[in-house]
C-alpha positions as CSV (number, residue, x, y, z in Angstrom):
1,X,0.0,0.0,0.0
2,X,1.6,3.3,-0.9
3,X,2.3,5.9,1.7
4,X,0.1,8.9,1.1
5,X,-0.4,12.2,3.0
6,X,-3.7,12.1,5.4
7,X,-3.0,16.0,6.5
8,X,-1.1,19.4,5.8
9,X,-1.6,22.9,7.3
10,X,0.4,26.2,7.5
11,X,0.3,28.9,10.4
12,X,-0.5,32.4,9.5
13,X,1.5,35.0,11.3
14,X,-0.1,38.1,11.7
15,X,2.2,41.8,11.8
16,X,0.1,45.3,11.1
17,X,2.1,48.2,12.6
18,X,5.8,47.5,12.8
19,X,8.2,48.6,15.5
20,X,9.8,51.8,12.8
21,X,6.1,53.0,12.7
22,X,5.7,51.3,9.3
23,X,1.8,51.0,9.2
24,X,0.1,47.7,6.7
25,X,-3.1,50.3,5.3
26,X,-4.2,47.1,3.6
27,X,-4.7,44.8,7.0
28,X,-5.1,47.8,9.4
29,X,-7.3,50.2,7.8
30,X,-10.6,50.9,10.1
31,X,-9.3,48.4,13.0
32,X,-8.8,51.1,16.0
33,X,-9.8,54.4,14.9
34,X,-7.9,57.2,15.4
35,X,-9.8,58.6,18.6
36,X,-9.9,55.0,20.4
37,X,-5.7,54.6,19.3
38,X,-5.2,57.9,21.5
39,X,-7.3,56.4,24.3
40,X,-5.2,52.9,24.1
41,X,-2.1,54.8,24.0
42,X,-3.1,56.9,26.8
43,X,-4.5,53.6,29.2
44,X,-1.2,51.9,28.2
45,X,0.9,54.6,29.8
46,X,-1.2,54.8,32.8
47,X,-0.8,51.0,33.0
48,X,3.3,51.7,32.8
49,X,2.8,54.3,36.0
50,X,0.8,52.1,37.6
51,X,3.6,49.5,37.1
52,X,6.2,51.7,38.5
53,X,4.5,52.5,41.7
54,X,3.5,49.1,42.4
55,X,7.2,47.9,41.7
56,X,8.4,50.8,44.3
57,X,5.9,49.7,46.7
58,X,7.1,46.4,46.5
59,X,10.5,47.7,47.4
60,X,9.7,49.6,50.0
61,X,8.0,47.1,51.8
62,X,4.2,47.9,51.4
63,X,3.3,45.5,49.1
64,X,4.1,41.8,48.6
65,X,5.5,40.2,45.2
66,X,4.2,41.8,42.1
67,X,5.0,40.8,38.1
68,X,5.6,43.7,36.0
69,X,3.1,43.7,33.2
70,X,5.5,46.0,31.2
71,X,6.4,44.9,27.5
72,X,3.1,43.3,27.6
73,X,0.1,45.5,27.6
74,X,-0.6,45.2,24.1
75,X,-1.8,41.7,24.3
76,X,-4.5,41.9,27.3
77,X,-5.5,45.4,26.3
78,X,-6.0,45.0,23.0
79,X,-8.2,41.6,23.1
80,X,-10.5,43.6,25.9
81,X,-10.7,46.6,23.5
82,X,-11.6,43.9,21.0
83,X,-14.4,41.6,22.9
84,X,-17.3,42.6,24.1
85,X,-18.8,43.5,27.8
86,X,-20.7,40.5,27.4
87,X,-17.5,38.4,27.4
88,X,-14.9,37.2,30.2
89,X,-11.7,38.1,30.5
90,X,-10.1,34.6,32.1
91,X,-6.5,36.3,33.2
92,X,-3.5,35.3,35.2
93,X,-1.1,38.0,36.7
94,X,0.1,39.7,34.0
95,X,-3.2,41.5,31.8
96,X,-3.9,44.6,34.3
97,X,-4.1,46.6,31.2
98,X,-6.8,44.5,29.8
99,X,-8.6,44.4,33.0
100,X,-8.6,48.1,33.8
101,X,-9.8,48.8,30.6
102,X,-13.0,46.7,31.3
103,X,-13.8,48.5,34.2
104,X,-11.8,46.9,36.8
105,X,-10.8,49.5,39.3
106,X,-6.3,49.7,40.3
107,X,-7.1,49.3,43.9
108,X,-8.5,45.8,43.6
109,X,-4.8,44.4,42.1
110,X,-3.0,46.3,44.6
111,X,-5.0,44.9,47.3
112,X,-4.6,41.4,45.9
113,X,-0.2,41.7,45.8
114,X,-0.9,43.2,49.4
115,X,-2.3,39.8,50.7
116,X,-5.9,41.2,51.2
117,X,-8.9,39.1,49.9
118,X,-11.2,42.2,49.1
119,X,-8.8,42.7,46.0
120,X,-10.3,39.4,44.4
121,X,-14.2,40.7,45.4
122,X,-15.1,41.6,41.5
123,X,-17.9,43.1,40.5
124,X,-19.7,40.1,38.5
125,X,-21.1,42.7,35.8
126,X,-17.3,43.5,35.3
127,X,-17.4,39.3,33.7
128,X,-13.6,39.3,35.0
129,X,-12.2,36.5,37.2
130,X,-9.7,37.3,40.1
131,X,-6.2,36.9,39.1
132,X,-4.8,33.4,38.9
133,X,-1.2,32.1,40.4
134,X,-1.2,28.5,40.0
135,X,0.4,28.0,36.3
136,X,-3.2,26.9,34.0
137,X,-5.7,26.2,35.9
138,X,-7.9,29.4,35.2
139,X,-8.1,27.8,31.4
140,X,-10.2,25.1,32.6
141,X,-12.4,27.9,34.2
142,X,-13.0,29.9,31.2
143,X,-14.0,26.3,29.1
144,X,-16.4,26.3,32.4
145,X,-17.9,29.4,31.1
146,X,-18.3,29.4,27.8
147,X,-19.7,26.2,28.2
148,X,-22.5,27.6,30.9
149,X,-23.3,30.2,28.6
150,X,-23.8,28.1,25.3
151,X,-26.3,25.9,27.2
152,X,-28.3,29.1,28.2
153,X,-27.9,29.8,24.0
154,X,-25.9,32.8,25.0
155,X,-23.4,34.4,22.3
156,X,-20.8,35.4,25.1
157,X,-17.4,34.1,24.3
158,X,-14.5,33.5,27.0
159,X,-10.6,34.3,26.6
160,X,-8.3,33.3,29.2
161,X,-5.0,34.6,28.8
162,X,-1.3,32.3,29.8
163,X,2.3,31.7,29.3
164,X,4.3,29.6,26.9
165,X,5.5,27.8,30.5
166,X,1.4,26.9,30.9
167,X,1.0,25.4,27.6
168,X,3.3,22.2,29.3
169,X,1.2,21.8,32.1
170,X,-1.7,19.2,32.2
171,X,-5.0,21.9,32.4
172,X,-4.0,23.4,29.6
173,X,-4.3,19.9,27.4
174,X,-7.4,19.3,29.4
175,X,-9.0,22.9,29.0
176,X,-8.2,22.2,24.8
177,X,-9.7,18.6,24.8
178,X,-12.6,19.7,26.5
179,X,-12.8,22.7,24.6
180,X,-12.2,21.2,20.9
181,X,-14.3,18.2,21.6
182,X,-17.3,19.9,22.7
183,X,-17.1,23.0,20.6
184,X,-16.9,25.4,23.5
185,X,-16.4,29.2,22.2
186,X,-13.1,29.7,24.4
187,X,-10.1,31.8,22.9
188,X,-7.2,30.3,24.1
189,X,-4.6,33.3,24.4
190,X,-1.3,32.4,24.5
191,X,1.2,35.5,25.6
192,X,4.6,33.8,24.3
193,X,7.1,36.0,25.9
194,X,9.7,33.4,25.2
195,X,10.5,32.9,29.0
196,X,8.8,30.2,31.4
197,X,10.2,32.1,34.1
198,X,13.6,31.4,33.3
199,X,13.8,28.4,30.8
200,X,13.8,29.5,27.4
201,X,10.5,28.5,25.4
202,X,12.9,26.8,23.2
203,X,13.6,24.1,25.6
204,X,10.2,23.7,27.2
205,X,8.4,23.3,24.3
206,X,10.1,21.5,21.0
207,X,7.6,22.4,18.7
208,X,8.8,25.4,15.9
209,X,5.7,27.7,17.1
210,X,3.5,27.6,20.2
211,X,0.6,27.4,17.4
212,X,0.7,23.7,16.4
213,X,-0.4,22.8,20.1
214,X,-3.8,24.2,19.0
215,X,-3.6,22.3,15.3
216,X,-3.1,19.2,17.4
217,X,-6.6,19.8,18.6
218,X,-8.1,21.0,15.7
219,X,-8.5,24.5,16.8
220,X,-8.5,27.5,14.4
221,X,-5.4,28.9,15.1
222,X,-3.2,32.3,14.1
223,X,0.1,33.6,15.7
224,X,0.2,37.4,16.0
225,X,3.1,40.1,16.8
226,X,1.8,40.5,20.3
227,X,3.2,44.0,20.3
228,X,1.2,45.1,17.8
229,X,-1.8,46.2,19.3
230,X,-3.6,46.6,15.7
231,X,-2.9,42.9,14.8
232,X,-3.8,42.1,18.2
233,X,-7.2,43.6,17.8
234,X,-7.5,42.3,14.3
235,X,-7.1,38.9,15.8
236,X,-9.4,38.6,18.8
237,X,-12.2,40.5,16.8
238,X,-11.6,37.7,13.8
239,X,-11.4,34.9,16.1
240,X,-14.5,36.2,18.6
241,X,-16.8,36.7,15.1
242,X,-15.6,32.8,14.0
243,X,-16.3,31.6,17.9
244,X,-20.3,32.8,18.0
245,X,-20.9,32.2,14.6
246,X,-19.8,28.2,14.8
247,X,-19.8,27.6,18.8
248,X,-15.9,26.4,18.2
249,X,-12.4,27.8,20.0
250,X,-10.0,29.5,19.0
251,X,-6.5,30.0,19.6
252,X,-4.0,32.7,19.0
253,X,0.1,32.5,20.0
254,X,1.3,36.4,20.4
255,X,5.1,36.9,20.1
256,X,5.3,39.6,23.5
257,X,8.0,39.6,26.1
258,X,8.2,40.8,29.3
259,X,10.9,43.5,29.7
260,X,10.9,42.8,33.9
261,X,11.9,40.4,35.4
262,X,9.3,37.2,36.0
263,X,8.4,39.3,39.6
264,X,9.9,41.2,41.9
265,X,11.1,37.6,43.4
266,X,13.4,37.4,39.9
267,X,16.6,38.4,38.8
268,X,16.1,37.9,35.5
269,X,20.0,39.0,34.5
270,X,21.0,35.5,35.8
271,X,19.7,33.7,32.8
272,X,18.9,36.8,29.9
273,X,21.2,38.3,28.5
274,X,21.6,42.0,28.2
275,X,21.3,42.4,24.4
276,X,18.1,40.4,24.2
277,X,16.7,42.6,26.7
278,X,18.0,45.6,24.1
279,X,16.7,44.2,20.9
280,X,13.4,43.3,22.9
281,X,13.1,47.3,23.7
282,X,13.0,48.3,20.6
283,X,10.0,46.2,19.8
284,X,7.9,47.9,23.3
285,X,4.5,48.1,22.4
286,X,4.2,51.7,24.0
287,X,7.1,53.2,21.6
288,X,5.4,51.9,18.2
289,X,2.6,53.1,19.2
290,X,3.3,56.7,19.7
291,X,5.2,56.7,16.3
292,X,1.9,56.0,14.8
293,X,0.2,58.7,16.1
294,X,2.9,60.8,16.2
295,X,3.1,60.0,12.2
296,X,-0.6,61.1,12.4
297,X,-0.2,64.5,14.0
298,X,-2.4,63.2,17.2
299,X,0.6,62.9,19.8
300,X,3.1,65.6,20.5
301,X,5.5,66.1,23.9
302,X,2.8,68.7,25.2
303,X,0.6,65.9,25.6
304,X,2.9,63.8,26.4
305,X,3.7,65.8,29.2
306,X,0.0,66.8,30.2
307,X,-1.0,62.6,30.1
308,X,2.0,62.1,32.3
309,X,0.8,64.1,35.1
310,X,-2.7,62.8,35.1
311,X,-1.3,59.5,35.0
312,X,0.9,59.8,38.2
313,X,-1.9,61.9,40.2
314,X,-4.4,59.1,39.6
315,X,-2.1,56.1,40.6
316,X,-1.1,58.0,43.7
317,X,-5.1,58.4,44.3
318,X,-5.5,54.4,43.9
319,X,-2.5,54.1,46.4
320,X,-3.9,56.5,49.0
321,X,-7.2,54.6,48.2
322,X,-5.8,50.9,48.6
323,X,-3.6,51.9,51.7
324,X,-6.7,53.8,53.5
325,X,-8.9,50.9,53.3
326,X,-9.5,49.2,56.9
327,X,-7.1,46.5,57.8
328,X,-8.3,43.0,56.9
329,X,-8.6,40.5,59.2
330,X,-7.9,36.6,58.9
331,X,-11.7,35.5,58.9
332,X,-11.9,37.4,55.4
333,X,-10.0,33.8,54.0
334,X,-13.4,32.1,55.0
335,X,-16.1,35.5,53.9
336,X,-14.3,35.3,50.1
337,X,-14.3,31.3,49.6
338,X,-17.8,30.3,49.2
339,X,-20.9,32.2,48.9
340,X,-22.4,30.0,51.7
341,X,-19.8,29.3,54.0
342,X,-20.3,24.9,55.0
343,X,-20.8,24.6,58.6
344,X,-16.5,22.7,59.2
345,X,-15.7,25.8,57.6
346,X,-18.1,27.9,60.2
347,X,-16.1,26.3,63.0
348,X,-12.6,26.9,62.1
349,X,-13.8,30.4,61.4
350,X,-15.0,30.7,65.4
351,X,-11.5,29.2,66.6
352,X,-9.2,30.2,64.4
353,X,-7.9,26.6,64.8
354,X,-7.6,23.7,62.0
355,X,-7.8,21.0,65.0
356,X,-11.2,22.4,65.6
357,X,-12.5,19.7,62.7
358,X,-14.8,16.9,63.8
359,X,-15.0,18.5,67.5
360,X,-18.3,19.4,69.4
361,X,-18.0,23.4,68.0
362,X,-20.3,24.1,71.5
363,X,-17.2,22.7,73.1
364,X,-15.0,24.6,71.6
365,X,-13.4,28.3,72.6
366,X,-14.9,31.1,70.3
367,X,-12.4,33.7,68.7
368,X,-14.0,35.8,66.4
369,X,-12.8,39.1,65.5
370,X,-14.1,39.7,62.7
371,X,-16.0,42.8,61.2
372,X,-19.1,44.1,61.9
């Protein structure tokens, strides 16, 4: 019997504004109009203040570990520019941009890196989850959703956002299986900043592109230049209009990198080298950006200058706000895990103590503090 070929496929890489300014008219025209590239540009730079303080208070001991999102904005912010209110944003730790533009307000992340559980109380009509540290296993919960909302014949969509590092752990295959198999409308977005933490993407994954995970699955697939925002935006509004109209995922692998280090925990010079780093900064997001509307006559110093000085007065608002908040206290672990708290729960929350399980709780000394 002869041999014979059963399947072929090619992955389409997608580039609209190039890091010189060099604008594709062709694939870009009408994708971000000019107004809403002035509002991007200006979020993104707030996002980059935001970064800085939080990075400081880190430093200074007011805050716990925190990931830069710098380098990266274009990918989060540019998909939540792209869906719709009606869709979740799935995130990790690294899409504040994304999430502030949807509505989510800067206190709750500083509260979350501070340790305080009222940081991860979200507005449900925001349809954003809390941020998630574990490596993949919010994937699984936006296949959850999408899934929920295509048996109430809903058009919402889900996007959950991870690493190259997450597309080797096992909910990631399990999220795409259960995805692909049951046509679920879940984007997969993969933010391939070339860095699972510090092993290069080249020796935790051996495939030539992140992309051909999805073709495994039989997903529709593109990868994008994830600082692009325009390509970015192209790509999530193309893949959200294929996901409604046939009930099937998506994925989409965007070239980014992270110009931090992994978190304030990192030292990323131990294992990148400088000129990467260089050539990397070159390519920020925030630089092309402004040569496009700079190019355009809408962005000049003067308001460069003026958006600067907004920006730092309102993250030094959101500090003052997130630092003025009353202390938390250690029932809040039990208040934020369960709508209904179950009754072993109800007793360790009265003693404070683990050993307090399968004991008589009218036996048992009562400590609670918490807030009235």
């Amino acid at each position: 019997m002869p041999v014979s070929k059963v399947y072929e496929t090619s992955i389409d890489r997608l580039s609209i504004l190039e890091p010189d300014g060099t604008f594709d008219e062709s694939l870009g025209k009408g994708v971000i109009p000019d107004g809403d590239a002035v509002k991007l540009y200006e979020h993104i730079m707030l996002c980059r203040k935001f970064d800085e303080i939080a990075f400081k208070l880190q430093r200074s001991g007011r805050m716990g570990t925190y990931p830069e999102n710098r380098g990266q904005e274009a990918t989060s912010l540019g998909a939540a520019y792209a869906l719709e209110s009606k869709d979740w944003l799935v995130t990790c730790y690294r899409e504040n941009a994304g999430l502030f533009w949807r509505g989510l307000p800067m206190e709750k992340i500083l509260l979350h890196w501070m340790g305080d559980e009222r940081g991860n109380q979200i507005d449900s009509e925001l349809r954003v989850t809390p941020l998630a540290i574990p490596i993949g296993t919010q994937m699984l919960h936006a296949v959850g959703l999408a899934w929920a909302y295509k048996y109430q014949d809903s058009s919402s969509v889900s996007c959950t956002f991870f690493g190259d590092g997450a597309t080797s752990e096992g909910d990631f295959h399990e999220a795409m299986n259960f995805a692909a198999n049951l046509d679920i409308p879940t984007l997969f977005f993969c933010q391939n900043n070339g860095w699972a933490i510090s092993v290069p993407t080249s020796i935790q994954c051996s495939a030539d592109v992140l992309a051909q995970r999805a073709v495994a699955y039989g997903m529709k697939t593109i990868q994008v230049d994830g600082n692009d925002i325009f390509a970015v935006v192209k790509a999530v509004r193309d893949a959200a209009a294929y996901m409604r109209e046939t009930s099937k995922p998506a994925f989409i692998e965007a070239t980014t990198y992270r110009l931090g280090d992994h978190t304030t925990a990192d030292d990323a010079r131990r294992y990148r080298d400088a000129e990467e780093v260089e050539e990397w900064q070159g390519r920020d997001p925030v630089i092309r950006l402004r040569k496009y509307l700079e190019q355009r006559d809408l962005w000049n110093q003067s308001k460069q200058d003026e958006m600067e000085a907004r920006a730092e007065k309102t993250v030094a608002e959101v500090v003052k706000n997130a630092e003025g908040i009353e202390p938390p206290v250690t029932e809040d672990m039990f208040d934020s895990m369960y709508a209904s708290i179950p009754e072993n729960l109800k007793t360790q929350r009265r003693t404070l103590r683990t050993s307090s399980l399968g004991q008589d709780p009218s036996q048992l000394p009562v400590r609670d503090t918490a807030r009235t």
